[in-house]
VMD Tcl script that builds the backbone (N, CA, C; Angstrom):
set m [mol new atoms 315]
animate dup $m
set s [atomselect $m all]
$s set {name element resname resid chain x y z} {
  {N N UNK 1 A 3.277 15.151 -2.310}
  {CA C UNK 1 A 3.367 14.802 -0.901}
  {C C UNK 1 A 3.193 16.056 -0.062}
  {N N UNK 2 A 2.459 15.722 1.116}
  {CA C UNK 2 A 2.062 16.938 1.839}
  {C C UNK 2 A 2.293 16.766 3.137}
  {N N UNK 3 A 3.161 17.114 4.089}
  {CA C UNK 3 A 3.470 16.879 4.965}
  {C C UNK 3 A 2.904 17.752 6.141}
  {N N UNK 4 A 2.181 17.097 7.272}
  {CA C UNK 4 A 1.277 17.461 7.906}
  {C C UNK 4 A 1.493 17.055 9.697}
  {N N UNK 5 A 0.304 17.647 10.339}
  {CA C UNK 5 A 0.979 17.337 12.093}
  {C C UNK 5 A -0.336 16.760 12.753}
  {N N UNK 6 A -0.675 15.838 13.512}
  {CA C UNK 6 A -2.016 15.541 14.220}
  {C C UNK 6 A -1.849 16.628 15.117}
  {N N UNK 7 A -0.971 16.780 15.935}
  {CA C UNK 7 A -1.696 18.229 16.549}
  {C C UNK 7 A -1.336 19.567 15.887}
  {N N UNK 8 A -1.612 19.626 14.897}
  {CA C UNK 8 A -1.805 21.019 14.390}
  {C C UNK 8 A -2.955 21.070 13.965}
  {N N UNK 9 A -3.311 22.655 13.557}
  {CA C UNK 9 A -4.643 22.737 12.879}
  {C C UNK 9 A -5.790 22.563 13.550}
  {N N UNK 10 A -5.871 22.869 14.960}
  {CA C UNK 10 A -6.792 22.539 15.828}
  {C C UNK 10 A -7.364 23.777 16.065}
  {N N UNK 11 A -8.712 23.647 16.027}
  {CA C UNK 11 A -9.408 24.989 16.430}
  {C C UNK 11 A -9.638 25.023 17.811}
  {N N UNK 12 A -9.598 26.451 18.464}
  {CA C UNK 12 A -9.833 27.181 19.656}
  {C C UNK 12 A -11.184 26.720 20.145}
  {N N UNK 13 A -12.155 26.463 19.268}
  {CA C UNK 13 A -13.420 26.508 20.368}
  {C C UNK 13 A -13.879 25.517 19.238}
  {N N UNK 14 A -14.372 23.945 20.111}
  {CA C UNK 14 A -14.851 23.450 19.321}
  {C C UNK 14 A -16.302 22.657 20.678}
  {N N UNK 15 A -17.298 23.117 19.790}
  {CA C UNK 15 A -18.508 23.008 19.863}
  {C C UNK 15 A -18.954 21.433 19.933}
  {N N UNK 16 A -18.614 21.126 18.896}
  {CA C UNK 16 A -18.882 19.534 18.526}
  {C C UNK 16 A -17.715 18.311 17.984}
  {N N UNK 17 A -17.875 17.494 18.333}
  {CA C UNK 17 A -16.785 16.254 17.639}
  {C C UNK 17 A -16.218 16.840 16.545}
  {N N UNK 18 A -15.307 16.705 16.560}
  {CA C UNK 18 A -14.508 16.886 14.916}
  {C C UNK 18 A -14.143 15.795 14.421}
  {N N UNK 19 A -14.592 15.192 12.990}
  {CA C UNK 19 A -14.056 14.098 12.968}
  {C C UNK 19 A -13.171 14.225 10.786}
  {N N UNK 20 A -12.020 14.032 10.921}
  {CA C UNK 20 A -11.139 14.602 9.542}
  {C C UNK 20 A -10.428 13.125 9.250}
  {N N UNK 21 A -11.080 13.264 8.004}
  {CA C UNK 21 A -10.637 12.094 7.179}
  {C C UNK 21 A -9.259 12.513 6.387}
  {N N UNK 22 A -8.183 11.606 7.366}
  {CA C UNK 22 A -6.834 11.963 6.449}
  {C C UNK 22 A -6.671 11.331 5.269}
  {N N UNK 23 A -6.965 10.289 4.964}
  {CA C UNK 23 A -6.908 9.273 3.271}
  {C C UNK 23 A -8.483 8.127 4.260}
  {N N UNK 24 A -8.080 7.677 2.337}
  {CA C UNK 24 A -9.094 6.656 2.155}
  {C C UNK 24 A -8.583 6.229 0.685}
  {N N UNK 25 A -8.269 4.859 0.909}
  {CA C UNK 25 A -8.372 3.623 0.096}
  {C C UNK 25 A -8.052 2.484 0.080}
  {N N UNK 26 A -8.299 1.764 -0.911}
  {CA C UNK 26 A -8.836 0.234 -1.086}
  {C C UNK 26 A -9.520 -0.138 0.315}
  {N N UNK 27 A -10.479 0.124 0.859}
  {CA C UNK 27 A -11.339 -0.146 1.852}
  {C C UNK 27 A -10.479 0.031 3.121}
  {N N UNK 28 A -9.657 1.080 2.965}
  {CA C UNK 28 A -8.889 1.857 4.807}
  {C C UNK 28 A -8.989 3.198 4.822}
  {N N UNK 29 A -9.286 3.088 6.012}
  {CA C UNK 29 A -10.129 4.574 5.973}
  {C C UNK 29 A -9.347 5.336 7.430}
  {N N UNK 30 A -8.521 6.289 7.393}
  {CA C UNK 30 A -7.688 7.055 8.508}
  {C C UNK 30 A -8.020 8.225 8.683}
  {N N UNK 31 A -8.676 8.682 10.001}
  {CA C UNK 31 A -9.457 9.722 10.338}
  {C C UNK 31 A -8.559 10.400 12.025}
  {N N UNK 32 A -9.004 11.517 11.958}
  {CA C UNK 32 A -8.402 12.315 13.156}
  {C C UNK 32 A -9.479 12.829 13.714}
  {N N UNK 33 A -9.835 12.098 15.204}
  {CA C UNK 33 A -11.102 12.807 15.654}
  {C C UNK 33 A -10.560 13.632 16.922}
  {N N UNK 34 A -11.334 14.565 16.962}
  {CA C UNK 34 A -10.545 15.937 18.230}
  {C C UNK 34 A -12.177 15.599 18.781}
  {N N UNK 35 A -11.879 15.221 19.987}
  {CA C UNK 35 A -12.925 15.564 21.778}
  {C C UNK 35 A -12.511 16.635 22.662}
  {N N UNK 36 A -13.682 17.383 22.838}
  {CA C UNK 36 A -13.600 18.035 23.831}
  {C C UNK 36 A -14.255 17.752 25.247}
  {N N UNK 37 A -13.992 16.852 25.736}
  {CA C UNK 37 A -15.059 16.646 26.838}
  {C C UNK 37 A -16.422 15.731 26.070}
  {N N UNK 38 A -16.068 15.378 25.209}
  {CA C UNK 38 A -17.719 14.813 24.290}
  {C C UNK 38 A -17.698 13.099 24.539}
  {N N UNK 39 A -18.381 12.807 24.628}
  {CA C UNK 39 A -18.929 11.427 24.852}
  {C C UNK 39 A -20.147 10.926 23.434}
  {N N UNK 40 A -20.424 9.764 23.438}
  {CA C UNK 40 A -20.915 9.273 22.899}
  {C C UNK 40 A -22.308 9.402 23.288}
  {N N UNK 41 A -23.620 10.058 22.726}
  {CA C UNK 41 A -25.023 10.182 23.372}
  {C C UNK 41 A -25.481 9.016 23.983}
  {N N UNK 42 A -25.719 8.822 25.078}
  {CA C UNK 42 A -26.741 8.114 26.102}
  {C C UNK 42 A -27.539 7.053 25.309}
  {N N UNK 43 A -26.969 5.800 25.612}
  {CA C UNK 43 A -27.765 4.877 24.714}
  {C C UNK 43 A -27.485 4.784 23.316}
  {N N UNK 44 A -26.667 5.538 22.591}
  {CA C UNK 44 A -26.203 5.290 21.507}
  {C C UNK 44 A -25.207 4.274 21.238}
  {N N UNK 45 A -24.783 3.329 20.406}
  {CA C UNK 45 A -23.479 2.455 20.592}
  {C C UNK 45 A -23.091 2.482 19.047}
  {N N UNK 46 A -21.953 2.635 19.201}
  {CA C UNK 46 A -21.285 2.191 17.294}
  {C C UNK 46 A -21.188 0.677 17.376}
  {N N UNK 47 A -21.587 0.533 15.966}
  {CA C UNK 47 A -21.314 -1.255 15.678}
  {C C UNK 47 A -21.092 -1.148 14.215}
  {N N UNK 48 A -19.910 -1.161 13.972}
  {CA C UNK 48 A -19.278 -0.955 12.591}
  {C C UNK 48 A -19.172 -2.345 11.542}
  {N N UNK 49 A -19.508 -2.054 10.616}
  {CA C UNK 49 A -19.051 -3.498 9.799}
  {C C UNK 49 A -17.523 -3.532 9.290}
  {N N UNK 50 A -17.194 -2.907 9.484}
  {CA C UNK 50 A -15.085 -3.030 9.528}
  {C C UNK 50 A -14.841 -2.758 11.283}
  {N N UNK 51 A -13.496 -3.264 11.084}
  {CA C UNK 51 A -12.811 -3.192 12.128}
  {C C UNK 51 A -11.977 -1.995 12.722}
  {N N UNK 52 A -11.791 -1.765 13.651}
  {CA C UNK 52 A -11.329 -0.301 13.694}
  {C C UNK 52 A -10.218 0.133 14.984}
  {N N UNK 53 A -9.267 0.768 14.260}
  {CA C UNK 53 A -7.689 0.232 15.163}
  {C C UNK 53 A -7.566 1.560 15.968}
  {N N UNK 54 A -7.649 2.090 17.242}
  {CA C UNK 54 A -7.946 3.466 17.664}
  {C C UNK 54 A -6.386 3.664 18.216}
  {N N UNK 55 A -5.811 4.986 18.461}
  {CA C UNK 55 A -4.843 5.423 19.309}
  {C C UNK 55 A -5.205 6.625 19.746}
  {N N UNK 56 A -4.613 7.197 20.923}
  {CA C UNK 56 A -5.206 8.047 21.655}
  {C C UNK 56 A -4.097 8.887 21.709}
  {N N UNK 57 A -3.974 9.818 21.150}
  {CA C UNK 57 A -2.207 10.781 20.085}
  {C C UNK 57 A -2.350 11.475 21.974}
  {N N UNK 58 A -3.060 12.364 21.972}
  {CA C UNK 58 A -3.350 13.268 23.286}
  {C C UNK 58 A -4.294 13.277 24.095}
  {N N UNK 59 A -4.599 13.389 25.705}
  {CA C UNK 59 A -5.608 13.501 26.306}
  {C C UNK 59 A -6.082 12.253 26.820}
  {N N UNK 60 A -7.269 11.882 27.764}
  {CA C UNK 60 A -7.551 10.466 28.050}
  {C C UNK 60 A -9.244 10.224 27.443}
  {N N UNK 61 A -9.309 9.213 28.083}
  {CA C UNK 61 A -10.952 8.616 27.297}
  {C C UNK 61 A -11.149 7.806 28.168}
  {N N UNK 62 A -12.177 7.182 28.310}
  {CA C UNK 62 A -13.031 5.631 28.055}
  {C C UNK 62 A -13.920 4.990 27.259}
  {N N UNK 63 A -13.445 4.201 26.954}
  {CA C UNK 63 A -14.351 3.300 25.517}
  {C C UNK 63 A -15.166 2.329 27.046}
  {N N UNK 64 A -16.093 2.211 26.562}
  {CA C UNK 64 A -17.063 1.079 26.968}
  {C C UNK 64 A -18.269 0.069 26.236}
  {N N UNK 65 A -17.939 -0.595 26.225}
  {CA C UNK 65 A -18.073 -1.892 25.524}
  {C C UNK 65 A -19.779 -2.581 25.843}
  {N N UNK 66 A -20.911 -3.429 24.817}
  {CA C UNK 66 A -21.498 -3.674 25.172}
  {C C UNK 66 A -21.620 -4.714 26.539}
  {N N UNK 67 A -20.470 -5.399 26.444}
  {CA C UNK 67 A -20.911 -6.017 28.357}
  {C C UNK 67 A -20.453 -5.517 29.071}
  {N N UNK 68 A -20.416 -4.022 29.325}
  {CA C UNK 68 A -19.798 -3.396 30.210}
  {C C UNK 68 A -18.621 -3.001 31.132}
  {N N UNK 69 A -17.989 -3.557 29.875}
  {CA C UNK 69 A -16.432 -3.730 30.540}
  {C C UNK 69 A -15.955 -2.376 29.589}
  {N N UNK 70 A -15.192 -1.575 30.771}
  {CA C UNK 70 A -14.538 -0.050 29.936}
  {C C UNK 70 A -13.072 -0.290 30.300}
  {N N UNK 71 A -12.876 0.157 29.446}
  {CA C UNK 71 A -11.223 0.639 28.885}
  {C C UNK 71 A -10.445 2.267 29.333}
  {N N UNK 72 A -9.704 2.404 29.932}
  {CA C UNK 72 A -9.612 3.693 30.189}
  {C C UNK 72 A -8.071 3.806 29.046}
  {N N UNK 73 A -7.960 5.028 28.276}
  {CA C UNK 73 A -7.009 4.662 27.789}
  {C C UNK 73 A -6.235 6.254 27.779}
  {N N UNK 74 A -4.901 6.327 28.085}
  {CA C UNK 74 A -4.357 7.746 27.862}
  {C C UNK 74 A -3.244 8.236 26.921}
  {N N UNK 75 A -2.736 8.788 26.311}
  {CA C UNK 75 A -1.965 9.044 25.596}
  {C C UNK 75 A -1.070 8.510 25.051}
  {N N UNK 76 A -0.919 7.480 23.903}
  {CA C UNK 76 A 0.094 6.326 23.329}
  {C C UNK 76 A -1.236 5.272 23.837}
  {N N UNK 77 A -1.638 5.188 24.339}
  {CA C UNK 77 A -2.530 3.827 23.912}
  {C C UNK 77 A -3.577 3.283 22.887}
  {N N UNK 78 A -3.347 2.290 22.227}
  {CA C UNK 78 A -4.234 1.952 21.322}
  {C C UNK 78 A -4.818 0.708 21.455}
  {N N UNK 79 A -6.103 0.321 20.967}
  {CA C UNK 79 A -6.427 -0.426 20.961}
  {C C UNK 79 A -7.019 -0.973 19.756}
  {N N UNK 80 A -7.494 -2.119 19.382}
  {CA C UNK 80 A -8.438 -2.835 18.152}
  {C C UNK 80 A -9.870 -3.468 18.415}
  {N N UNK 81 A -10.821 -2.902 17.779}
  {CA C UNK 81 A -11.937 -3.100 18.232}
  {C C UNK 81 A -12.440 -3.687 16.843}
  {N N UNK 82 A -12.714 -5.019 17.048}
  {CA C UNK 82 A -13.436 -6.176 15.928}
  {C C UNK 82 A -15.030 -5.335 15.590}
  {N N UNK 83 A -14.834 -5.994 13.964}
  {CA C UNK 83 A -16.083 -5.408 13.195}
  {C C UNK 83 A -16.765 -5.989 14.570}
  {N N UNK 84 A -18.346 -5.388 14.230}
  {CA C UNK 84 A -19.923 -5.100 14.742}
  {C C UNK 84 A -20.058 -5.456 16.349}
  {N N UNK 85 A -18.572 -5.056 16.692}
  {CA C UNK 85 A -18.227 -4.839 18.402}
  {C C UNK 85 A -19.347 -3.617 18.873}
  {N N UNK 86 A -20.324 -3.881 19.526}
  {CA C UNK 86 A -20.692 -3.025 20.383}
  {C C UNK 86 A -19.939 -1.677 21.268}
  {N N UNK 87 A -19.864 -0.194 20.863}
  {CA C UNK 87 A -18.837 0.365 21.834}
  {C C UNK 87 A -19.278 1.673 21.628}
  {N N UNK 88 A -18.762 2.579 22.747}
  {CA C UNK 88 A -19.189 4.286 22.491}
  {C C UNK 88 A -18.381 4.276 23.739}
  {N N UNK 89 A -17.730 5.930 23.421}
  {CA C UNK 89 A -17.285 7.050 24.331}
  {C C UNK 89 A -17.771 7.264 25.571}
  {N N UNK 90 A -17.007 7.147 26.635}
  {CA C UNK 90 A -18.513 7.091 27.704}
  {C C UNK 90 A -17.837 8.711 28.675}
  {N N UNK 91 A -16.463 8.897 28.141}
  {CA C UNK 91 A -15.951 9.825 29.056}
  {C C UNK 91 A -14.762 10.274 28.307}
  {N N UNK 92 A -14.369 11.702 27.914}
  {CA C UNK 92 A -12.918 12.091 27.604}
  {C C UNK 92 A -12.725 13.199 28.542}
  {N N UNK 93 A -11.576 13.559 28.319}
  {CA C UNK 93 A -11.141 14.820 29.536}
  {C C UNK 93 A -11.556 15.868 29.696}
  {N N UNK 94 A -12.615 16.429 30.734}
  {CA C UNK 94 A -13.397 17.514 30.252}
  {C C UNK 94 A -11.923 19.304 30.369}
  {N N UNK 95 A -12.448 20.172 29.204}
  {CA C UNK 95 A -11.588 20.875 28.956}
  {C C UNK 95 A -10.656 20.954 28.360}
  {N N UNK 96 A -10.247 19.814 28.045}
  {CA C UNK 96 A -9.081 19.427 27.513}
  {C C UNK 96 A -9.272 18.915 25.798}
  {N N UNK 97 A -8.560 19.222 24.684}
  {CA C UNK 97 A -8.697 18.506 23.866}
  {C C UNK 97 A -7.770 17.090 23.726}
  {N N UNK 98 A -8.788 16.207 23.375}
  {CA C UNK 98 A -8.042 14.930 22.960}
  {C C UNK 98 A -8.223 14.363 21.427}
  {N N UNK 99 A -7.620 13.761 21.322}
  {CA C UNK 99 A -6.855 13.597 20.082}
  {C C UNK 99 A -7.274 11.951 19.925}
  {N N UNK 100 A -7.632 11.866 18.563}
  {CA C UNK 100 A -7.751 10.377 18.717}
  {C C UNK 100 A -7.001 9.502 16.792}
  {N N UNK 101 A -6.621 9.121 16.675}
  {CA C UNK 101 A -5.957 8.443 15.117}
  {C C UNK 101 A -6.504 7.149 15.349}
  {N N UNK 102 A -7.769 6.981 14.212}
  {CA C UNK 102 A -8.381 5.794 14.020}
  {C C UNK 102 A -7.966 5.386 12.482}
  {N N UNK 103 A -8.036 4.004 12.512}
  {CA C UNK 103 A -7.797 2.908 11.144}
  {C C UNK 103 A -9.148 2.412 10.904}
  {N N UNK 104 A -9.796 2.223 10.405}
  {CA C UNK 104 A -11.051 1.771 9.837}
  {C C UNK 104 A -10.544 0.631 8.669}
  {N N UNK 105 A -10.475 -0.617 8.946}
  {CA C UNK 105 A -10.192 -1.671 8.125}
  {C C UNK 105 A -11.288 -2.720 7.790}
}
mol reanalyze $m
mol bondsrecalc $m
mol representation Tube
mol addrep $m
């Protein structure tokens, strides 16, 4: 057993998405993604074939959805986004790191 911190271990200058797979098994998959101001590229959308349970540990966001309905969500909020849901990042806090604990089911 290894006992560990979501906000620890964070690097000073991060360039690009970080995305850290804490476990994986029997088809669940728990990842720690760190934003810096990063969004989802222009016209890009995730559409996952599992379902995927997000919380937002630090910092704010917006998820936006293929019919255009966005979510603003800030620190303690989570949400569940159904397999091959249309969705991408459209905004996180610029400067700021945010913190995100996803379930992949």
């Amino acid at each position: 057993m290894n006992k560990s911190n979501m906000l620890a271990s964070i690097p000073t200058e991060i360039k690009e998405e970080i995305f850290e797979e804490i476990l994986s098994k029997d088809g669940v998959k728990i990842e720690r993604i760190i934003s810096y101001g990063h969004v989802t590229p222009e016209g890009k959308w995730y559409e996952q074939k599992d379902s995927e349970w997000v919380m937002l540990i630090q910092g704010e966001a917006i998820l936006e959805f293929e019919n255009s309905k966005e979510v603003k969500l800030f620190a303690g909020d989570y949400i569940n986004i159904p397999a091959l849901k249309k969705h991408r990042v459209s905004w996180t806090k610029p400067n700021f790191k945010t913190i995100w604990l996803v379930v992949h089911y």
